[in-house]
N, C-alpha and C positions, 0 to 999 in steps of 0.2 A: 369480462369486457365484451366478450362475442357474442355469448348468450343475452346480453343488453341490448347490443345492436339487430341484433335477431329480432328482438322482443318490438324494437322501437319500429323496425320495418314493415312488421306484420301491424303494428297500427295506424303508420303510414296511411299503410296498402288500404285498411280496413277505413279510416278515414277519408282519404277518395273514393272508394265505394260509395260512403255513406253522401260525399259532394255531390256525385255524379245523381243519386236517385234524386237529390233534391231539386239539382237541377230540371228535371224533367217536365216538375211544373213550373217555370219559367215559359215566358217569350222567347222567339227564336231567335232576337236580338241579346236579350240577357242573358238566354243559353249559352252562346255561341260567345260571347264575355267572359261567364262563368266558369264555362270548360277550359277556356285557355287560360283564364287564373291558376287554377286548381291544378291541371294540367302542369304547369309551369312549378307551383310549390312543389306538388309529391316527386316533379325530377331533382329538383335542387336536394330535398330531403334525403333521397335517397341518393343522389352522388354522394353527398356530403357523409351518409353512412359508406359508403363503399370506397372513398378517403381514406375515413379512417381506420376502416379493417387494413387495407391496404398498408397502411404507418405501422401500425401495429406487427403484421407480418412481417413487416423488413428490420424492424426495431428487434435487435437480438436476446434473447431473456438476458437478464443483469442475473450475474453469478456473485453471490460475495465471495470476496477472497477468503481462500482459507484461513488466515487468519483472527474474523469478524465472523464466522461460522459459530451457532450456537447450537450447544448440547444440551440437552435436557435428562437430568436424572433424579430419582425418587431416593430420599431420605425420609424412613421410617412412613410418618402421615403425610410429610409437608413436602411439597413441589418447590423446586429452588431450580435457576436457571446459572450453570454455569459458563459463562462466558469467555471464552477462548480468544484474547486479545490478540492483536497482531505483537506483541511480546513471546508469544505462544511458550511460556512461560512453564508449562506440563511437560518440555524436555529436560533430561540434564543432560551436562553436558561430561562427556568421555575425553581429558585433555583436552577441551574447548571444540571439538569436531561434532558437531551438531548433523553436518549435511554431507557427502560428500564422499571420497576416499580416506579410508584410514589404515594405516600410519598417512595422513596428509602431504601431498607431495612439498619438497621442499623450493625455495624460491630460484627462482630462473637468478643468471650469471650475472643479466644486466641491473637488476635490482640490488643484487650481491655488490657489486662495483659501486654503485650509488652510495649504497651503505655506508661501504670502507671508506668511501673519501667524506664523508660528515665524522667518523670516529677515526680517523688518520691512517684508516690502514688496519689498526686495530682488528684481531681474530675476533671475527661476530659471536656478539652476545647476544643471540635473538630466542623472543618466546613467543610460538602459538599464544595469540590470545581469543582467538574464537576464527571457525570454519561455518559457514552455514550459507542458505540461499537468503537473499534479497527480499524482505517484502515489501507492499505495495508501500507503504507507510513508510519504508526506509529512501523511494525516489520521489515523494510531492515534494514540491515546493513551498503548501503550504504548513507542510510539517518540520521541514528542515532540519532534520537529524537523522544519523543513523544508530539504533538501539542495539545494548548487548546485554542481556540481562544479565545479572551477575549470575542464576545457575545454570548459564552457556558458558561463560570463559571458562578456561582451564584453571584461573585462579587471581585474586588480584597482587598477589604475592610482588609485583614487577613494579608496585609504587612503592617510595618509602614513607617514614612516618610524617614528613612535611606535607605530603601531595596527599594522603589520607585523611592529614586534619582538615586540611583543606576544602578537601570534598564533604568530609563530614560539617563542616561549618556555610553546606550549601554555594560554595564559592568555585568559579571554575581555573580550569589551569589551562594555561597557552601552549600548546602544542606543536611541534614540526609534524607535518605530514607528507608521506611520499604515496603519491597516487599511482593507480596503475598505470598512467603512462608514464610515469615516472620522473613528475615535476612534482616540484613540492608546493605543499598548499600551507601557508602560516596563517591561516585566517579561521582555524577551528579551534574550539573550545573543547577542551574533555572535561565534562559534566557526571556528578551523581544521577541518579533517574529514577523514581518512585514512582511506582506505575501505580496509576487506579485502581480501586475495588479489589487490588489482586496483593497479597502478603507478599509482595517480592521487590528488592530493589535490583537496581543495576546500569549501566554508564550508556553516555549518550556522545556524540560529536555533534555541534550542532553550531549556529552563529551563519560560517559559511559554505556549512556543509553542501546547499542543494547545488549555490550555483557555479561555488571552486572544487566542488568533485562530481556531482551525479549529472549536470550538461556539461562538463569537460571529456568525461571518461564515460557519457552515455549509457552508463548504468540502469537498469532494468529489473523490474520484480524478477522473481527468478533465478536470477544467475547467483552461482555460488562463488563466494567469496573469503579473503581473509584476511586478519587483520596480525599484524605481526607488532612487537616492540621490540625498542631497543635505547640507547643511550645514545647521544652524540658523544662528542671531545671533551664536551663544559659539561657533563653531567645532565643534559637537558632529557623530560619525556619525549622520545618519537616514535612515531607509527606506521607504519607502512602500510598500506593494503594492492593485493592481487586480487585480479578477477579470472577467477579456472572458468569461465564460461557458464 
């Protein structure tokens, strides 16, 4: 882009050169016309180049997120481009802890309490179901889901054979969910999730995910997070997630 604008200036410049000699056989009426036409072009031309270097410099280079980063590697003769999805699907997961502290620290008291009173008090029956950081993809809006691949969880062992057929027959299930601030969100769906291009499946929350948890709790690429389960009273799935920052 620089070296274009470089290029276009210097033929500007060379352009009114070439205005100005022409000028010289003129009248000093059409001269003096001439010159301030041309005059007048090669400034505009050139603000208008010095604009836009100007954008350009203050315009920050666009990074992809690491997620949408592409690798390139050689097999045998043939060049194949491995694409690295924001599923980032190349980790597995150790007890679902993908990012973070391990052994993963265990949930704060106030969350605890929430808990007990949906399961009556009941000794928590909770399971890590996945530790890791935030991508960008997990806070658009016009994505609205948050992704767990299946070989990030620790396991899906925590559904039974109803909520499996279920998913397996593409259907989603209605979930409790307790957000990090510690309201519950009834308005997300837990979904199956076939990721593109890529051999791997794995689960989604999604419906209304972006705008009853990622602008409530202000969630952010980056921060690491986790998602817990557990059972109510009635048997129902639920989920909790914490944000470690």
């Amino acid at each position: 882009m620089k070296k274009k604008m470089g290029n276009e200036r210097r033929m500007i410049e060379a352009l009114a050169l070439v205005c100005s000699l022409h000028v010289e056989i003129l009248s000093d009426n059409d001269r003096s016309h001439h010159l301030g036409s041309v005059d007048d072009l090669v400034e505009e031309k050139l603000r208008n180049i010095d604009v836009m270097k100007e954008l350009e410099e203050d315009t920050p280079k666009r990074h992809l997120p690491e997620e949408t980063k592409v690798t390139r590697r050689n097999k045998s003769n043939n060049k194949r481009k491995r694409i690295r999805d924001d599923s980032d699907t190349s980790n597995t997961s150790k007890g679902g802890v993908i990012h973070g502290p391990n052994p993963p620290p265990p949930i704060s008291e106030e969350l605890a309490q929430v808990i007990r009173g949906m399961t009556n008090g009941d000794q928590l029956n909770l399971k890590l179901v996945i530790q890791r950081k935030l991508f960008q993809t997990d806070t658009l809006s016009r994505q609205n889901r948050l992704q767990m691949p299946r070989n990030q969880i620790s396991s899906d062992n925590f559904l039974n054979d109803d909520e499996k057929k279920k998913l397996d027959q593409n259907e989603g299930i209605q979930v409790r969910f307790i957000q990090p601030n510690l309201e519950e969100e009834n308005g997300l769906v837990f979904k199956r999730w076939k990721y593109k291009n890529v051999n791997c499946a794995g689960y989604v929350f999604n419906k209304n995910w972006h705008k009853g948890v990622v602008q409530k709790n202000g969630l952010e690429c980056g921060q690491l997070v986790q998602v817990w389960f557990f059972r109510d009273k009635d048997g129902n799935p639920c989920f909790a997630m914490v944000n470690l920052g």
